[in-house]
Every structure is written in C-alpha cells, then in structure tokens.
C-alpha positions as CSV (number, residue, x, y, z in Angstrom):
1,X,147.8,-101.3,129.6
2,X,149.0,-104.1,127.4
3,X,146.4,-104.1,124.8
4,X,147.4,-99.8,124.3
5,X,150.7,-100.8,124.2
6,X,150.4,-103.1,121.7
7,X,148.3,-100.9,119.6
8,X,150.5,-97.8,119.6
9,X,153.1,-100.7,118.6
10,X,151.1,-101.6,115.7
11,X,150.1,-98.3,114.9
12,X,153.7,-97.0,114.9
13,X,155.0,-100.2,112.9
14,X,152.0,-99.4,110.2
15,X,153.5,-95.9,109.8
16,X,157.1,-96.9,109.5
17,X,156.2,-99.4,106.7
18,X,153.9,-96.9,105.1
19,X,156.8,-94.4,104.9
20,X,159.1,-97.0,103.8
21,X,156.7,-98.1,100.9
22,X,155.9,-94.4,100.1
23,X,159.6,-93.3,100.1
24,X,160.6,-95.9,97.7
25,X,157.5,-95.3,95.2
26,X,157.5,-91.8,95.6
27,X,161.0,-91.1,96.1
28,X,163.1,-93.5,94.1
29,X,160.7,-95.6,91.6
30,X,158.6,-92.6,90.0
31,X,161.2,-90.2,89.7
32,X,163.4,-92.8,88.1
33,X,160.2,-93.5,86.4
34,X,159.4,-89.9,84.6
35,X,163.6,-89.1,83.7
36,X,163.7,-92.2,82.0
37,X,160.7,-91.6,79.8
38,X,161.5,-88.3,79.2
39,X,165.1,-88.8,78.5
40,X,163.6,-91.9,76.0
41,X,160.7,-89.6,74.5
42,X,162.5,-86.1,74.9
43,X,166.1,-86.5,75.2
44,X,166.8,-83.0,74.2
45,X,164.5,-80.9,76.0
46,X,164.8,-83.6,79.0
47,X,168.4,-82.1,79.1
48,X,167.6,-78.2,78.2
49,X,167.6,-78.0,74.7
50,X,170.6,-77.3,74.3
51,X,172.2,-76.0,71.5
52,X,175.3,-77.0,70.3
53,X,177.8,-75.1,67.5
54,X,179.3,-77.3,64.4
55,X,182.5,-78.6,66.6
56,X,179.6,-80.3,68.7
57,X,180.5,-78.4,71.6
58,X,177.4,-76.9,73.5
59,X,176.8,-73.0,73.5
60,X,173.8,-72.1,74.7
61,X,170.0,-73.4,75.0
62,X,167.1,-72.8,72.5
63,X,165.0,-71.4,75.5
64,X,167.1,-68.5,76.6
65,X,167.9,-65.4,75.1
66,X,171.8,-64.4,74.9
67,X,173.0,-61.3,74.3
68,X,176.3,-60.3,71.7
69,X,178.3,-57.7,73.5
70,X,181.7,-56.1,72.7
71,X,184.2,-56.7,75.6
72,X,184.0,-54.4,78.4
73,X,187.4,-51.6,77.9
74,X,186.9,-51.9,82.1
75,X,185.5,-54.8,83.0
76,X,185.2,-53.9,86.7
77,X,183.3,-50.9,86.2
78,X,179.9,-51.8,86.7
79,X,178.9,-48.4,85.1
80,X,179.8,-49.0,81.8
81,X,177.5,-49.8,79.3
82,X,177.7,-52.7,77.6
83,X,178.4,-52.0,73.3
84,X,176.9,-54.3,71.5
85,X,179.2,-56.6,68.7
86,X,177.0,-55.2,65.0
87,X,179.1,-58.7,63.5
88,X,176.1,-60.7,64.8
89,X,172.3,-60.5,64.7
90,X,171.7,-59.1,67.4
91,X,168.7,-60.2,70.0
92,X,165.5,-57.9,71.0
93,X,165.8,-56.0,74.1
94,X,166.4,-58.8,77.1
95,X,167.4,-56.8,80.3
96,X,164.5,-58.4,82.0
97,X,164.2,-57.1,85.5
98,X,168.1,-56.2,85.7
99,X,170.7,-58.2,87.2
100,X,171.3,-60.4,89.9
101,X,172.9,-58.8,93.2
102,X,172.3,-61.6,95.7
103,X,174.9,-64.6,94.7
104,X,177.5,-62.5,92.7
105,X,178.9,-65.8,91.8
106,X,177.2,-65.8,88.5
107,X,176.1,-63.0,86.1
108,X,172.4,-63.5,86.5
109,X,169.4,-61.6,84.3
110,X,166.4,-62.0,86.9
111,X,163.4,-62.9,84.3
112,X,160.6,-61.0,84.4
113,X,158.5,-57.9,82.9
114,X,158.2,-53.9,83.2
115,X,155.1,-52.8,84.7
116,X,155.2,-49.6,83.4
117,X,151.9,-49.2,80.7
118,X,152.3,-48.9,77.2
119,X,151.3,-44.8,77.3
120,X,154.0,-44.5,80.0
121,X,155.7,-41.3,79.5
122,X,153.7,-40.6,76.5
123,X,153.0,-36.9,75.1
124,X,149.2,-35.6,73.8
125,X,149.1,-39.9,73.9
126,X,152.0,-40.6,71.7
127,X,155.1,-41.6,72.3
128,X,158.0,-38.5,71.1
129,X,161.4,-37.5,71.7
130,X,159.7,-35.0,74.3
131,X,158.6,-38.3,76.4
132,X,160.7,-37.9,80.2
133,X,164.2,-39.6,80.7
134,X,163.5,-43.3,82.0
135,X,160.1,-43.7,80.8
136,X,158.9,-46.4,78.6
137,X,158.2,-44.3,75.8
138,X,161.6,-42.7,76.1
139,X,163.2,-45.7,76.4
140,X,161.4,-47.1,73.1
141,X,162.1,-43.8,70.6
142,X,165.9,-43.7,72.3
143,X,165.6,-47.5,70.8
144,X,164.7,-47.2,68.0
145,X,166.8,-44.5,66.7
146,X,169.9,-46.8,68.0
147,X,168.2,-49.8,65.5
148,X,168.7,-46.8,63.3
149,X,171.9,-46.0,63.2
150,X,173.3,-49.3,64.2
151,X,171.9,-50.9,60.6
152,X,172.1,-48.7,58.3
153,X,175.1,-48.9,56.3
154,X,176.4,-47.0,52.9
155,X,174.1,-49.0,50.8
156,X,170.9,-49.1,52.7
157,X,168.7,-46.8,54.9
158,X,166.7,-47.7,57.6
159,X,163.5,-45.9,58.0
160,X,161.6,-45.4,61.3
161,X,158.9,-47.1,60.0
162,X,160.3,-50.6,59.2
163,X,161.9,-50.9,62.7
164,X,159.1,-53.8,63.8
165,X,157.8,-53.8,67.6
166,X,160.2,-56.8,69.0
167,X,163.4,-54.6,68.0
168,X,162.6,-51.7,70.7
169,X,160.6,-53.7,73.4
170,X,161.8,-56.7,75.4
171,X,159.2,-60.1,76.0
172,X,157.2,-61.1,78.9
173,X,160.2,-63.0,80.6
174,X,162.6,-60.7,79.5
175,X,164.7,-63.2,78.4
176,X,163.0,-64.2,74.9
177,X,165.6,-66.2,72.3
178,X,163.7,-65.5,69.0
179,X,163.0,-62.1,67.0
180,X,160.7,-61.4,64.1
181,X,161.4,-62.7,60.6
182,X,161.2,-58.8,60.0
183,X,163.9,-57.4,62.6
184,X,166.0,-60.5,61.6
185,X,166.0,-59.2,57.6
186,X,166.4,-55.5,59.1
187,X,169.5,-56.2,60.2
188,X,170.9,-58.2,57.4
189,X,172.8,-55.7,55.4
190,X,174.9,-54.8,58.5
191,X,175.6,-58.0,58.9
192,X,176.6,-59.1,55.4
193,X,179.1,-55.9,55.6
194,X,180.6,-56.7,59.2
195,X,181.3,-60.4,57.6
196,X,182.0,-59.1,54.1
197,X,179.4,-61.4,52.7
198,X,176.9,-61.1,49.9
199,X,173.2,-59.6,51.4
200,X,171.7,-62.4,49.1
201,X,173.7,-64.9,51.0
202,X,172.2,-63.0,54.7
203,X,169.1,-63.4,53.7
204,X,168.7,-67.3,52.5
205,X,170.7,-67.7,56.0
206,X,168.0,-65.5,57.9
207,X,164.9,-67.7,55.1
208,X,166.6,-70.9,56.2
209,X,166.4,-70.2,59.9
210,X,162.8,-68.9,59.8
211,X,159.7,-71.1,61.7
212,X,156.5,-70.3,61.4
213,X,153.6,-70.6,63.8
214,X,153.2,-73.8,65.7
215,X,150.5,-75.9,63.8
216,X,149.9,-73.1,62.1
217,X,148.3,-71.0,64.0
218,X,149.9,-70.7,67.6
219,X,152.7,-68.2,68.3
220,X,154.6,-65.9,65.8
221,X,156.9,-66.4,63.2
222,X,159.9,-66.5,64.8
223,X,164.2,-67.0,64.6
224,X,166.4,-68.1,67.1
225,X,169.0,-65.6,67.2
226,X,171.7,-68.4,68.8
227,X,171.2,-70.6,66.0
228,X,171.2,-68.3,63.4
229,X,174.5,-66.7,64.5
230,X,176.1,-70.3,64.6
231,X,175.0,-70.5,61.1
232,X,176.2,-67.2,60.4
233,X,179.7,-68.0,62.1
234,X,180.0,-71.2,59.7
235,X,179.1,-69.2,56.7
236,X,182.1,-66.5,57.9
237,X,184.4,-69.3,57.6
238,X,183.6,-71.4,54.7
C-alpha cells in the first residue's frame, strides 16, 4: 500500500514539474522569444504595417483596404448608400461578404469572397445590361458604367474598354489595399480636377507609387491606394 502510494506521489510530483517546466518554456520563454525577434527583424510588420500620414500620426495599415466615402446626409439610416469622395483615388470594389451584425461595437467588413461564377447572370454567355438585378454580371456592367461616369471629366473620356478588371470586381478577401497601375492612371484626370492640380503632376504621383511584381515575377503590379492618397493629400497642400 505504501510502495502505490509513493508512486502515485512520484508520478503526480513528475507531472507538476513537467507542467511547470513546460509552462515557462512554452508559455513565457518562447513567446518572449519569437516577439522579440520579430520586433528586432520585422519591427513594422511585427506591429501591422502600419501606415502612417506626414504628421507621423498612424492612418491605416498597408494590408487592408479602406474605402473614401462622402459623409452619410443620415448617418442612422442604415439604407443609405454610401457616395463615394471622387477627391481621392478611390479603391477596387471591397464590400467583402458585407458587414458585421454580431458585435455592433465596431463597423466591421467580414473578409471573404462571392461564390457566384464568373457567367453568373450572363446572357447568350456574355455579360449585358439584360443580365438580372443582383447577379454578378449585373453587378459588374452597373460598375462599370459608374467608373464611367464618375472619371470622366470635360477634358477626358473614359471608354468602356480601358475600365481594367480590378475597377468592377472586388479580391479574394474582399478587403484588397492595392489596384492596378492601370485603374490608378484611369482615374487621374478626376483627381487632378477635384484638387485643381496639373494631370502631369497625378500621374508622376500615381509612377512614383507604383511596385512591380515581387522578384520579378510574383504577384501584379500593384498601388496602395492609402499611401498614394497620403501622397496625394501632401501634394493638395504644398
């Protein structure tokens, strides 16, 4: 009876002190571990990548799209449609899978993709005016013709045809911050009227805040539309 007792003693005093040990590796020592390498090695995406404007104050992250919206005339009605402000680039489509209605503490996009297929709604197999009301096609050609209208201005007319793919269709997550080098010059003469600058000036802003693919070869040419509108705000003001 003694010798069990003492085993289920040792047994149970080997398990504490494995817990212990564990608990303080895993628990304390390699998390401590991995934050300070990464806030060593990758101090800014470590911390979000943020993004921060010219008074150093932080606005945003270069990970998540954001969206430039005229104020709500009601901002209680939940039913009307947000405008969006034409004095900024504007992002590509970014409703993702709509909004969040569990903790209405924050405005929340939920991230994620349509499932409808690309044909969806299509006519004889292409997508026309004729596609139904809420179908993918329909929502893409009602799109469009609002990239349209929205950036064309006295001097220059957009046609259907140089409206590019990102401009009418949202990402994977829903929540992408970059557009195309080619919506980004698209909408550069409304911009350079909404801020009474020169289009020349637009488009070395919109050059300068071009990347191209990772290595070389990975990805798309891409601009972040948050730091291009900070660069576009400092421009407005010098």
């Amino acid at each position: 009876m003694n010798n069990s007792v003492g085993s289920t003693a040792r047994l149970i005093g080997a398990g504490l002190r494995a817990l212990l040990v564990l608990t303080v590796v895993c628990g304390i020592l390699y998390p401590l571990a991995v934050t300070g390498i990464a806030q060593a090695l990758f101090n800014d995406k470590a911390n979000g990548s943020e993004i921060k404007d010219t008074n150093g104050q932080v606005v945003g992250s270069s990970l998540i799209g954001q969206t430039y919206h005229l104020p709500k005339q009601n901002p209680d009605d939940p039913e009307e449609a947000a405008k969006p402000d034409l004095t900024w680039f504007q992002p590509r489509p970014s409703n993702g899978l709509g909004s969040n209605s569990v903790n209405t503490q924050y405005a929340l996009i939920l991230s994620g993709a349509t499932n409808r297929s690309a044909d969806n709604g299509a006519v004889n197999g292409l997508c026309s005016k004729d596609a139904e009301e809420g179908t993918l096609c329909a929502q893409v050609i009602n799109a469009r013709e609002t990239v349209i209208a929205d950036n064309a201005t006295a001097s220059h007319t957009v046609r259907p045809e140089d409206v590019p793919a990102d401009a009418v269709t949202s990402s994977g997550s829903g929540l992408d911050p970059n557009i195309s080098p080619e919506y980004a010059k698209l909408q550069v003469h409304r911009v350079a009227e909404r801020n009474k600058l020169d289009v020349e000036q637009v488009e070395k802003l919109v050059a300068d805040h071009s990347t191209g693919r990772t290595l070389g070869f990975m990805g798309e040419p891409r601009v972040n539309v948050l730091e291009l509108n900070i660069a576009l705000k400092a421009l407005s003001k010098s």
